[in-house]
GUSEDREN-811398 format. One record per atom (N, C-alpha, C): residue in one letter; x, y, z. Coordinates in steps of 0.02 Angstrom, whole numbers, padded with zeros to 5 digits, always signed. Layout:
# residues N
AXYZ;...
//
This chain:
# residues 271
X-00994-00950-01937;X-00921-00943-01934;X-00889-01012-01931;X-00839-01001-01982;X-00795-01083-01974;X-00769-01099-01909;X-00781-01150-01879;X-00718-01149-01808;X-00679-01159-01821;X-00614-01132-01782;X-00547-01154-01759;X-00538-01216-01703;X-00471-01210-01733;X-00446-01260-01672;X-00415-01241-01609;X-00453-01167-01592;X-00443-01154-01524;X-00490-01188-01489;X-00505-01172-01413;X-00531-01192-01370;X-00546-01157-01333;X-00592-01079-01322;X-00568-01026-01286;X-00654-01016-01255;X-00650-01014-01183;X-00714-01009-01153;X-00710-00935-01121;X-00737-00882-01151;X-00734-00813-01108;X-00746-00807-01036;X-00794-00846-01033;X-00820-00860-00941;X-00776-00869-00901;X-00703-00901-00921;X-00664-00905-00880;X-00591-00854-00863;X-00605-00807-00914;X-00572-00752-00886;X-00583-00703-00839;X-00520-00695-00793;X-00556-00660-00756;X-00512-00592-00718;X-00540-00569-00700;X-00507-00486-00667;X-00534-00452-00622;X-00520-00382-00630;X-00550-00339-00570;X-00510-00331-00506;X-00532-00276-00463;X-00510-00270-00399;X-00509-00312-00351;X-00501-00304-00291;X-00501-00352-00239;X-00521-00346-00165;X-00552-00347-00121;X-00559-00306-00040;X-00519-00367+00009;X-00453-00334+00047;X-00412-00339+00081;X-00433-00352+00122;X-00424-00407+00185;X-00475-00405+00242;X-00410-00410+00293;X-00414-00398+00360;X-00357-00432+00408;X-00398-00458+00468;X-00363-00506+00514;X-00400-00517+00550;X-00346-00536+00618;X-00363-00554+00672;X-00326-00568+00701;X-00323-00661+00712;X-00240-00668+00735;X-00238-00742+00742;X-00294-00786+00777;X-00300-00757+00822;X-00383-00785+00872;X-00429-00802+00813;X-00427-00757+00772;X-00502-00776+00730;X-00496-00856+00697;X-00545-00886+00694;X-00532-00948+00657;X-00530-00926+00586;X-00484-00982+00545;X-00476-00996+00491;X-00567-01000+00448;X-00568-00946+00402;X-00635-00967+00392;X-00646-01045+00342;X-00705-01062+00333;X-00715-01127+00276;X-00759-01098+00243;X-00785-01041+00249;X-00842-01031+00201;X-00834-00945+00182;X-00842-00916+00114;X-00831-00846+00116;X-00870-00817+00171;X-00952-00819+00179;X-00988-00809+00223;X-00965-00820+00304;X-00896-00840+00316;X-00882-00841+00384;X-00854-00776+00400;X-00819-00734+00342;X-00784-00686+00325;X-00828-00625+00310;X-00849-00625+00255;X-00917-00564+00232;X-00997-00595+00225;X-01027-00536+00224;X-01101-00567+00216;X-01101-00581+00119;X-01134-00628+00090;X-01105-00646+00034;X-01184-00601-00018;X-01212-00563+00032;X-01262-00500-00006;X-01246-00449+00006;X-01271-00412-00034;X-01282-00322-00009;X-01293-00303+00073;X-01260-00285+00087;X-01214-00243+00073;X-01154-00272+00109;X-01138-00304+00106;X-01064-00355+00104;X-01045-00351+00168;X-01071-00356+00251;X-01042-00333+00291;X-00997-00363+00310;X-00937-00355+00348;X-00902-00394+00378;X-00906-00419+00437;X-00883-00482+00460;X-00926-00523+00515;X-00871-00501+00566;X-00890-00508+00634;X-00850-00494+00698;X-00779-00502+00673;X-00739-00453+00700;X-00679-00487+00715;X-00622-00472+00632;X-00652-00456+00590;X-00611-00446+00535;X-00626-00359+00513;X-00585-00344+00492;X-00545-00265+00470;X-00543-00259+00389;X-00575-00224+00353;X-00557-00191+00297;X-00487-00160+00295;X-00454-00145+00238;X-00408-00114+00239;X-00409-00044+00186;X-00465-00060+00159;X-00501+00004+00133;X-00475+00002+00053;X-00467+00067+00010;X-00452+00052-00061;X-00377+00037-00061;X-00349-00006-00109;X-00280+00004-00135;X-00278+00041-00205;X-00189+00053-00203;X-00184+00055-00298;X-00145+00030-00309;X-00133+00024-00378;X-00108-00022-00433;X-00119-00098-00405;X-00160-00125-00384;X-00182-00180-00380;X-00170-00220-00297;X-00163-00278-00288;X-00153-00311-00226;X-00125-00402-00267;X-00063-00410-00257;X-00003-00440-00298;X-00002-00501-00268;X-00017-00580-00241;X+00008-00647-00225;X+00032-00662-00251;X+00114-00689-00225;X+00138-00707-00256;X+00173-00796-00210;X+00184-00858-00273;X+00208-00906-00231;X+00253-00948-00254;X+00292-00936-00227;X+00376-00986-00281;X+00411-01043-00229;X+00458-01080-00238;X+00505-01119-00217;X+00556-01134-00250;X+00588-01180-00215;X+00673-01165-00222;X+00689-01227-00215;X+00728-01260-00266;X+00744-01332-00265;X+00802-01338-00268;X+00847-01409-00274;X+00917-01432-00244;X+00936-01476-00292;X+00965-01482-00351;X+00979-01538-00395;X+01035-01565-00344;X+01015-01636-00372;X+01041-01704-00360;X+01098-01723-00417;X+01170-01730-00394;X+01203-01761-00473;X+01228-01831-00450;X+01238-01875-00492;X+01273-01935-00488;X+01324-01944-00546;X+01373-01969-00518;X+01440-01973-00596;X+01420-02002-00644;X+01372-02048-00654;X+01343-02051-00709;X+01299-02025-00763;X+01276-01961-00729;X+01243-01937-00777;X+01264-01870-00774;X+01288-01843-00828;X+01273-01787-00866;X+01230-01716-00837;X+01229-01694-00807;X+01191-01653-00771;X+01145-01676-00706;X+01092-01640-00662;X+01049-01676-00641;X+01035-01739-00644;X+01011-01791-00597;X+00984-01835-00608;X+00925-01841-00575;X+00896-01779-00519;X+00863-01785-00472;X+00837-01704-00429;X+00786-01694-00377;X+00798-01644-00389;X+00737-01662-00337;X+00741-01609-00263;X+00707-01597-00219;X+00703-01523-00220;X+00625-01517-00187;X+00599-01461-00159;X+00642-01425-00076;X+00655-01374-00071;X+00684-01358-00027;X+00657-01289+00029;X+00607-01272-00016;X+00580-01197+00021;X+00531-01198-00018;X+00482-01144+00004;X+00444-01125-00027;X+00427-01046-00005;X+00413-01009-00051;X+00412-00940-00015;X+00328-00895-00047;X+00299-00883-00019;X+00211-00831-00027;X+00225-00754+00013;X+00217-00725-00025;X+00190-00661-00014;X+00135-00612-00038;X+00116-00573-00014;X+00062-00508-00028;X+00082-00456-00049;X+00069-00411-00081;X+00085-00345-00082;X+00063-00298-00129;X+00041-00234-00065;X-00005-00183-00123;X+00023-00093-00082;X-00034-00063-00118;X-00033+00006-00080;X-00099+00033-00067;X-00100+00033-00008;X-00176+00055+00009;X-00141+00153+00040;X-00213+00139-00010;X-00246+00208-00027;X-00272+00264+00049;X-00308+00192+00086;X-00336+00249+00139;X-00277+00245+00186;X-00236+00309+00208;X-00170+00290+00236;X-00199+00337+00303;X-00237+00281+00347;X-00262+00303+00405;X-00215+00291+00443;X-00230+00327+00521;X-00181+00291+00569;X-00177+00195+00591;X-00235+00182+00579;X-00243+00102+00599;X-00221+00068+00557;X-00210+00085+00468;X-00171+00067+00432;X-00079+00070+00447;X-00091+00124+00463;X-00012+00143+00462;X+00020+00108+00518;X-00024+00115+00572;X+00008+00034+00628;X+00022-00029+00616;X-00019-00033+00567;X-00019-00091+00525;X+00041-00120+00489;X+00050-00092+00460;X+00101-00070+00391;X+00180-00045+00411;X+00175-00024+00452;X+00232+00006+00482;X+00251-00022+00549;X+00203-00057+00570;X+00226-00096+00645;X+00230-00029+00683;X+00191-00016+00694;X+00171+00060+00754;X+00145+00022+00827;X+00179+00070+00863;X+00141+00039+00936;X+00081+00076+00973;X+00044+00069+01024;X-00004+00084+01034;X-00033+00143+01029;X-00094+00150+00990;X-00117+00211+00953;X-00168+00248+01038;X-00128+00302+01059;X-00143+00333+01121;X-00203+00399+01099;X-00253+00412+01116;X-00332+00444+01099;X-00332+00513+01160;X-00313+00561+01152;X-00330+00603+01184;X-00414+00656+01170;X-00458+00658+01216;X-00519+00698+01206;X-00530+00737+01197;X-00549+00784+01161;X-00549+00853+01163;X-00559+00900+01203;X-00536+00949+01194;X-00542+00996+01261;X-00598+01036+01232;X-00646+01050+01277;X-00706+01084+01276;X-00727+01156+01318;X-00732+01217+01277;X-00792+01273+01310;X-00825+01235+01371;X-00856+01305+01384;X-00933+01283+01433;X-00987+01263+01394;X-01015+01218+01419;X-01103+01182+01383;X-01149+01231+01402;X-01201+01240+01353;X-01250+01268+01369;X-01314+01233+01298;X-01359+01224+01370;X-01433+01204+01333;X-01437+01243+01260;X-01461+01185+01228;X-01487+01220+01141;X-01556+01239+01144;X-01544+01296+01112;X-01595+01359+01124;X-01670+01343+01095;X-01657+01276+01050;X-01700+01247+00973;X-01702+01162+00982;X-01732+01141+00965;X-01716+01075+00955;X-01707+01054+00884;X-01651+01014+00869;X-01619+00997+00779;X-01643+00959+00757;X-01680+00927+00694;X-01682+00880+00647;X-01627+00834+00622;X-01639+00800+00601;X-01570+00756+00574;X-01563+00798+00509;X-01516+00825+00508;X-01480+00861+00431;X-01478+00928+00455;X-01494+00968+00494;X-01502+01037+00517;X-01438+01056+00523;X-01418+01123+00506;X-01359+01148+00501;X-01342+01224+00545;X-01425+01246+00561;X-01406+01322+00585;X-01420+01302+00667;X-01382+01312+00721;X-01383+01292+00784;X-01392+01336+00829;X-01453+01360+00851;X-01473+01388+00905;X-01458+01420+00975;X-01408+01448+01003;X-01375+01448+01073;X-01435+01490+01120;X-01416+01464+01174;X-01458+01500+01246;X-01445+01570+01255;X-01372+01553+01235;X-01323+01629+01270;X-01263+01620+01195;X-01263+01693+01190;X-01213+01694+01119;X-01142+01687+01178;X-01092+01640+01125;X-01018+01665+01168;X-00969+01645+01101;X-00919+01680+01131;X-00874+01706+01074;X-00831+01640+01075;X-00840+01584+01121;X-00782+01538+01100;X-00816+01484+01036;X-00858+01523+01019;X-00901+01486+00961;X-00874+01523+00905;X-00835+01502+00855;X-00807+01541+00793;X-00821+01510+00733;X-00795+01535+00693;X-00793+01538+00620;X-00737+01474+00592;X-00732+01424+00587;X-00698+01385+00569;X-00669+01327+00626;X-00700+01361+00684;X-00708+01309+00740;X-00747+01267+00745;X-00748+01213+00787;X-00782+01158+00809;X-00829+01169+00866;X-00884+01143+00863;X-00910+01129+00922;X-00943+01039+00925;X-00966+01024+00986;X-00981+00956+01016;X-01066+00946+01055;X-01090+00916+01010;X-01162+00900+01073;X-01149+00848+01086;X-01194+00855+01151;X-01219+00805+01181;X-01215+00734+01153;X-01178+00678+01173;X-01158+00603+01142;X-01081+00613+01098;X-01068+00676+01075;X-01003+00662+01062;X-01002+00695+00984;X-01036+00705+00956;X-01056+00730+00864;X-01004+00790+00868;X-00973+00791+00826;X-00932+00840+00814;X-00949+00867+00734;X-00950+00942+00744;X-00957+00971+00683;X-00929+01033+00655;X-00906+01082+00638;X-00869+01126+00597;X-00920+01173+00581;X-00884+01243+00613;X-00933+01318+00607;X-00918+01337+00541;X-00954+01336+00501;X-00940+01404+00434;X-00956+01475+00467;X-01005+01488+00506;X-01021+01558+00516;X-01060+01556+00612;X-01044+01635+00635;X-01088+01645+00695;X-01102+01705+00674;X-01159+01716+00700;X-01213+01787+00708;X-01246+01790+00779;X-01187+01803+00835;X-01241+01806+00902;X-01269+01742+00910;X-01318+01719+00920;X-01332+01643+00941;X-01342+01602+00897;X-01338+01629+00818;X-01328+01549+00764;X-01267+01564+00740;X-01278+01491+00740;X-01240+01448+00726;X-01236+01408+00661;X-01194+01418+00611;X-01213+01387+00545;X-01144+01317+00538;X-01170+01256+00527;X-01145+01210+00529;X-01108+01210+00452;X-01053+01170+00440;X-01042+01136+00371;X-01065+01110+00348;X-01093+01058+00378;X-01135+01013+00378;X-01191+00982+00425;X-01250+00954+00388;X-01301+00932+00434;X-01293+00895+00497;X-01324+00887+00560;X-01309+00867+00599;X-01319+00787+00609;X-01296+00707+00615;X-01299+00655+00595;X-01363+00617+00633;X-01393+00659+00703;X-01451+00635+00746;X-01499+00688+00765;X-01565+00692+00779;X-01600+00760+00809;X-01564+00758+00878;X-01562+00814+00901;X-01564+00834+00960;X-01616+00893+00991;X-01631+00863+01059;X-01691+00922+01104;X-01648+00955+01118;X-01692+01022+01163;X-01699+01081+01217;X-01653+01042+01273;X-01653+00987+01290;X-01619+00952+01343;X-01558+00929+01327;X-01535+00941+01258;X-01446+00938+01235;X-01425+00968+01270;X-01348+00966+01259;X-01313+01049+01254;X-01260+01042+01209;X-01210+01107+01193;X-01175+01111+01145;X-01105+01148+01190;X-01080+01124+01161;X-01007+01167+01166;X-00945+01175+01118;X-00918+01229+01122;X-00865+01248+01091;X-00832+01211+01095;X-00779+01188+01052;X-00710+01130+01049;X-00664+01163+01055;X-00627+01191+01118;X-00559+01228+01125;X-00485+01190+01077;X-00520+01117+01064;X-00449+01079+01064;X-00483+01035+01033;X-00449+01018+00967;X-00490+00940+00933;X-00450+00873+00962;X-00483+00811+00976;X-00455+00776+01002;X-00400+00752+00957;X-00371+00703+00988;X-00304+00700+00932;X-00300+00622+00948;X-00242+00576+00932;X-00227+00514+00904;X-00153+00520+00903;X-00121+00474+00934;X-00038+00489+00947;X-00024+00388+00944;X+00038+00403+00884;X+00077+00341+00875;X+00140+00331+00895;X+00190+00274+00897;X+00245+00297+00912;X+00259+00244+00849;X+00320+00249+00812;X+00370+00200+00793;X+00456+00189+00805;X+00448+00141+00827;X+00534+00135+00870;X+00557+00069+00843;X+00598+00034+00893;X+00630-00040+00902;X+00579-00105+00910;X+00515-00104+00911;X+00492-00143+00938;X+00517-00217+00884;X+00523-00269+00958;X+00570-00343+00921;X+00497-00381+00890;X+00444-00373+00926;X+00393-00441+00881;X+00342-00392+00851;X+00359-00410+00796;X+00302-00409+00744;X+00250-00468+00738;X+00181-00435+00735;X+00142-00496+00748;X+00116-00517+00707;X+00095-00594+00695;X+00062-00631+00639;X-00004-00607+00640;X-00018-00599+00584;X-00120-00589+00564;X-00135-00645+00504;X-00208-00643+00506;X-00224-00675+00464;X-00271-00620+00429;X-00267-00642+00365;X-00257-00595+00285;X-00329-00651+00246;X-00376-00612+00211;X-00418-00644+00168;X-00429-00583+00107;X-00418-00600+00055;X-00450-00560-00012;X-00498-00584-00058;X-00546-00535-00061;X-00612-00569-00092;X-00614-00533-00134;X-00614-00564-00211;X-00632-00545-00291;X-00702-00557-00293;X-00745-00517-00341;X-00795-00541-00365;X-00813-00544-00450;X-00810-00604-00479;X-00816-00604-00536;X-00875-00584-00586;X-00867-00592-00658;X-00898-00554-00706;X-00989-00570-00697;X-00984-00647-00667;X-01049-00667-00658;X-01080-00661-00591;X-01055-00639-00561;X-01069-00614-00467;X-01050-00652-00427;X-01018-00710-00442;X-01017-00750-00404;X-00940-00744-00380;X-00913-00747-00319;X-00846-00722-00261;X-00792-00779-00257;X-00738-00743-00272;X-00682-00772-00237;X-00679-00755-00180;X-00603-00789-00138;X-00587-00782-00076;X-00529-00807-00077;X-00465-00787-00065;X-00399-00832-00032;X-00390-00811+00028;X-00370-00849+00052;X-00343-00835+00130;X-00290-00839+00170;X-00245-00821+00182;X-00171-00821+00210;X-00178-00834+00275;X-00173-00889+00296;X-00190-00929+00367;X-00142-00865+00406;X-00067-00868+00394;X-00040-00828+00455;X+00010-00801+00415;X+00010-00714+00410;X+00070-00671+00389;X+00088-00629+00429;X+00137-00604+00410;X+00191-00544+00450;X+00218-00492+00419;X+00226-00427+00425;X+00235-00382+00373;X+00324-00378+00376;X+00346-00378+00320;X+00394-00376+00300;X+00443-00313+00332;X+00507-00337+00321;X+00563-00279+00358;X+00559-00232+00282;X+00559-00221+00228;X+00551-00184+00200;X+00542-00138+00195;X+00590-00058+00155;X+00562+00008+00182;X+00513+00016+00158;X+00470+00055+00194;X+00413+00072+00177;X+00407+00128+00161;X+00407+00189+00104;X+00448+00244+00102;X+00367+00281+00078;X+00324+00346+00097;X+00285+00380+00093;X+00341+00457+00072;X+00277+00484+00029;X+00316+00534-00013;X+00274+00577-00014;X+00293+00636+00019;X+00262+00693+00034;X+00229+00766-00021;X+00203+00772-00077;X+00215+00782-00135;X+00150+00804-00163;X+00135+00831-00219;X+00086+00850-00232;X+00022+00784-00256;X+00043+00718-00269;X+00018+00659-00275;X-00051+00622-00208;X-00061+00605-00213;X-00085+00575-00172;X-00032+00498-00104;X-00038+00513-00067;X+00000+00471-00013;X-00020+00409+00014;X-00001+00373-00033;X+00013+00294-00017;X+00041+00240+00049;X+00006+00202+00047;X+00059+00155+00083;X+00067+00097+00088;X+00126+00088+00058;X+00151+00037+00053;X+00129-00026+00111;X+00109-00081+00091;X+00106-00153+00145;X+00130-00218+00096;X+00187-00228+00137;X+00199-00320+00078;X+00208-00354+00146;X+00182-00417+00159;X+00190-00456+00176;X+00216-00548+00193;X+00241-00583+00200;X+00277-00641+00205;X+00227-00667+00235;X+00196-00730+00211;X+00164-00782+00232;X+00190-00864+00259;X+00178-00883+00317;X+00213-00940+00334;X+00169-00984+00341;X+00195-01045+00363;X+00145-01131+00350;X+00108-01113+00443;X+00057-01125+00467;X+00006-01100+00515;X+00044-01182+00533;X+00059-01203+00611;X+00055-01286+00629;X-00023-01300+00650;X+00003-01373+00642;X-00051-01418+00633;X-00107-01422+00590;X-00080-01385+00515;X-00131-01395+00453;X-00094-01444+00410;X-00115-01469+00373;X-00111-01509+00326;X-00053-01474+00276;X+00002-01516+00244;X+00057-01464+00209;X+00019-01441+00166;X-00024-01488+00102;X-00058-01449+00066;X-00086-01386+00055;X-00125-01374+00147;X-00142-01300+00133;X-00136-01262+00199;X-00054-01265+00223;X-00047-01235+00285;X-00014-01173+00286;X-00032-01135+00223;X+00003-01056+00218;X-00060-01044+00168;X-00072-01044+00119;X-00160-01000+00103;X-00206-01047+00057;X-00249-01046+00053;X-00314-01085+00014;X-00345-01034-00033;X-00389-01068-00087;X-00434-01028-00119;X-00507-01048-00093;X-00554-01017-00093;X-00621-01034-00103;X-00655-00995-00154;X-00716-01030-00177;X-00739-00989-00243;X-00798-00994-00251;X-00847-00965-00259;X-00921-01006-00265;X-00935-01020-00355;X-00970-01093-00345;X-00965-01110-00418;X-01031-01095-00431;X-01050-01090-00488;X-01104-01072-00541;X-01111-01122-00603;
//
């Protein structure tokens, strides 16, 4: 093929999704992706930092400024011209619209955990395998139903499809074995999770990292030293769609970094 007089290297295009991380201000600023995720399979995340789980239609940085022309009577327009602001933001819609998200996102205040209310326990009649689904009772009792819950021993919670007198047929397999020395009980009451959203005046700074991974395996990372989620409505829509939620955020300069890179950095591993 004849060449042109382009110049076009495919290797350097690049795309794809992104994983959202948050962390709190305490956490240090990382220097290395690996301070952040494990940089193998299966990617864990290191102390102290939060997934934010899937988004859609993408996860958006954006970074502009705002300048001040200078005129003098001698010239004709401009002659000069300073920097005056600079403004960075985030913004996406995550998908998993949990409650720890939604505190998030919405500036919610403390997420309050009530336990479930529980039947009487009674010893399992059988001892379970890990995956076992049909559950054994000592003594049949009727607060064991058909689309109810029950609880062993450590806390496993699981969902009745069916009772027949002392079995018990699970939805699903059970996640640990359990002995003759368990017990089980009916779930009168599933525990629950209570938010509030009101007036609260401070919204708090986090620190924000997003890690790409490119065509050749090798990872991005930017990092937003210190953001704050925006006064922006945040509007969820109740609907036959799936339920979003909205998070944009405002990024500010962190003190005592260097101006160069005292609101976000890239890191990248080269190849």
């Amino acid at each position: 093929m004849t060449p042109d007089i382009f110049n076009v290297n495919s290797e350097n295009f690049v795309g794809g999704p992104g994983r959202l991380v948050v962390a709190d201000l305490a956490i240090a600023a990382p220097t290395k992706i690996s301070d952040v995720m494990d940089t193998t399979t299966p990617y864990n995340l290191k102390n102290g930092w939060r997934d934010l789980g899937a988004t859609n239609d993408g996860i958006s940085i954006s970074r502009g400024f705002s300048t001040e022309d200078f005129e003098v009577d001698q010239v004709m327009g401009p002659a000069d011209t300073e920097v005056t602001g600079y403004t960075h933001s985030l913004s996406t819609s995550l998908a998993e619209n949990t409650l720890i998200n939604r505190q998030l996102a919405l500036v919610g205040g403390e997420i309050i955990e009530t336990p479930a209310e529980l039947g009487a326990a009674q010893a399992l009649a059988g001892a379970l395998a890990v995956g076992a689904r049909i559950v054994t009772l000592t003594t049949a009792d009727v607060a064991f139903k058909a689309g109810g819950w029950l609880q062993f021993t450590g806390g496993e919670m699981k969902k009745i499809v069916s009772v027949d007198g002392t079995s018990v047929v699970l939805e699903s397999g059970v996640e640990k074995a359990y002995a003759t020395t368990d017990s089980v009980s009916p779930i009168t009451s599933l525990p629950t999770k209570r938010i509030g959203y009101g007036t609260k005046r401070d919204v708090p700074f986090q620190r924000y990292a997003l890690i790409s991974q490119k065509k050749d395996g090798s990872l991005y990372m930017a990092v937003i030293r210190k953001a704050q989620v925006t006064g922006d409505d945040k509007e969820q829509s109740f609907n036959k769609s799936k339920r979003v939620l909205p998070l944009s955020l405002t990024a500010f300069p962190e003190d005592g970094i260097a101006d160069e890179e005292n609101v976000y950095y890239e890191i990248e591993e080269s190849i």
